[in-house]
N, C-alpha and C positions, 0 to 999 in steps of 0.2 A: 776333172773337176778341180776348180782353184780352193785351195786348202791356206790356211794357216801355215803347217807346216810346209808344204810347198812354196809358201813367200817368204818365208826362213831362209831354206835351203837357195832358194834363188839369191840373197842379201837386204832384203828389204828389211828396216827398224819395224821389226811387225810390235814388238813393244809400245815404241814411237806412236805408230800408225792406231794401234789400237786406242791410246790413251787420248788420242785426239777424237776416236766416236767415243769417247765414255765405255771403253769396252765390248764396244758389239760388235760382235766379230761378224755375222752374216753384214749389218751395214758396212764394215770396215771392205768385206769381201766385192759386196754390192759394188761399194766407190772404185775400184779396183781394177773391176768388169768393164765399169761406164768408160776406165781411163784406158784399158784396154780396146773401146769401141771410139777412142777420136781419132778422126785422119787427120790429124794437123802436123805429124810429123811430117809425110809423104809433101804439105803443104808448104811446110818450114823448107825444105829440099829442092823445092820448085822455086820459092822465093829468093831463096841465097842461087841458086843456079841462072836466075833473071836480073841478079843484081838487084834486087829491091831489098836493101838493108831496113829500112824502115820497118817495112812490111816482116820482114824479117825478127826483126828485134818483139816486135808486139808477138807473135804471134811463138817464139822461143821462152819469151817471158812467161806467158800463159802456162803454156808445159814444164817450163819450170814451177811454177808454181802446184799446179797440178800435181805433180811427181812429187816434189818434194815435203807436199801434206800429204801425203802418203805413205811413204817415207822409203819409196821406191830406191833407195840409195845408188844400185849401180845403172840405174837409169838416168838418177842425179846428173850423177857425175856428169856426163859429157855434154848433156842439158843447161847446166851451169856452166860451165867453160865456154859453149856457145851463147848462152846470157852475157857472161861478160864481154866477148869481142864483139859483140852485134851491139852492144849500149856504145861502144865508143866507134861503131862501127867502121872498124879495122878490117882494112882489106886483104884477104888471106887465103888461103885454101882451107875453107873449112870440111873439105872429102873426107877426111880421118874421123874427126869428133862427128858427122853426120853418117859415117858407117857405124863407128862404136855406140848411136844413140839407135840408129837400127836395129842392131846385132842384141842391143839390150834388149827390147820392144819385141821383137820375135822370138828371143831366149823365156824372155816373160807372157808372152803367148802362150807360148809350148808348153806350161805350164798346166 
């Protein structure tokens, strides 16, 4: 069961995250689940893999956002590094920053 102190020990500004529900930790929990339940990562991976930066861009922006009202921090991280080369959409090997944004998202599962 996802805990509080569980989003702690993972990195998450559970402070952060709380102060944006006013406090409620089940809703706080709640939003966390729901980010938990998007496949738009898997998505994000198929579109830089197809070469649709576009497609791309919109749809890392999203997760970014997501995560980051959250305050999911090492999820951030490599979500945000992919926001930023998909806005100037720079041609690159993004395999690293889309394994490290995995490896987050499954660490934070297992929670």
């Amino acid at each position: 069961m996802l805990t509080i102190d569980k989003l702690r020990e993972y990195g998450a500004d559970v402070d952060e995250g709380l102060a944006r529900c006013m406090g409620m930790e089940d809703f706080y929990i709640g939003l966390v689940e729901k980010a938990l339940a998007d496949n738009r990562l898997p998505l994000l991976e198929q579109q830089i893999g197809e070469g649709d930066l576009d497609a791309a861009f919109e749809t890392v922006h999203a997760l970014k956002g997501m995560y980051a009202n959250l305050s999911l921090v090492p999820l951030t991280k490599p979500v945000s590094e992919l926001t930023e080369l998909l806005r100037s959409r720079t041609e690159t090997d993004y395999s690293s920053l889309i394994t490290e944004a995995k490896y987050q998202f499954d660490k934070l599962c297992s929670l």
